[in-house]
N, C-alpha and C positions, 0 to 999 in steps of 0.2 A: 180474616176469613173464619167461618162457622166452624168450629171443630163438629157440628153436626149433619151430616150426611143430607140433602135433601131425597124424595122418595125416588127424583128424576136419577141422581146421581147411583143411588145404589141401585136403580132397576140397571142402567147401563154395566155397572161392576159383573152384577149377579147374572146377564144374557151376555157378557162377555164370557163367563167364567166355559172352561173346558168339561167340565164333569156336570151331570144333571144334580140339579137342585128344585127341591118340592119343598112350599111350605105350608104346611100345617096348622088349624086352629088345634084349640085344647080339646075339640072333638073328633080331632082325626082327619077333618073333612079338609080335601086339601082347596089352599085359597090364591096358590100361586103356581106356578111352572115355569121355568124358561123354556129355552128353545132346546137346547141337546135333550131335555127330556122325552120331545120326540122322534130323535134320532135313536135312541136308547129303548126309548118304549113301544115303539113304533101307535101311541096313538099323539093325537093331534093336541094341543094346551085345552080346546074347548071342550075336549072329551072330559079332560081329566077334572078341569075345574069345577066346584062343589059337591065334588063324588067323594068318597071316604076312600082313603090310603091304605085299607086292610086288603082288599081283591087283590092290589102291586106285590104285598108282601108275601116271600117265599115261604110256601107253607109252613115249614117246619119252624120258622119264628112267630108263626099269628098266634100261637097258642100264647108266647112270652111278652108280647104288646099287646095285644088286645087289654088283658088287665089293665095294663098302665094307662090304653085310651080312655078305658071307664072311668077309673079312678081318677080323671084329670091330673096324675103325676108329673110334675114339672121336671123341665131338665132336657139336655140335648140327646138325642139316641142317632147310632149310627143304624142303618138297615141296610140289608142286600133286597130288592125289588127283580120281579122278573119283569120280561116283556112280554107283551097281548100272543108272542108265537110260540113263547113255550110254557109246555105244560109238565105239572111237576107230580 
């Protein structure tokens, strides 16, 4: 057996998974969504997909990523994200 993942195998892991997951290119712009993200965020996977990740992020941390999105800074970050109903 492959010790490597097919893309089938980890889409099912990662729409399995309990907590929303968004992924990201090195420009921010997001390339993926499962399904709690829109239970979470209350928009829909096609809303979110090729839109940039900065409008999700709680204001008070865009100041502190945005740099790092510019910069292309490698590396995993954790974020808090609001959803479309509240406003901060």
């Amino acid at each position: 057996m492959s010790k490597k993942l097919s893309n089938k195998q980890f889409k099912q892991i990662v729409e399995s998974a309990s907590e929303s997951i968004i992924v990201v290119d090195r420009n921010g712009i997001i390339i993926f969504v499962n399904h709690q993200v829109e239970h979470y965020f209350g928009y829909a996977q096609d809303e979110l997909i090729d839109q940039h990740m900065v409008p999700l992020i709680k204001l008070y941390l865009k100041k502190l990523i945005k740099p790092c999105i510019e910069q292309n800074i490698p590396g995993k970050i954790g974020l808090f994200f609001m959803n479309r109903n509240i406003v901060e």
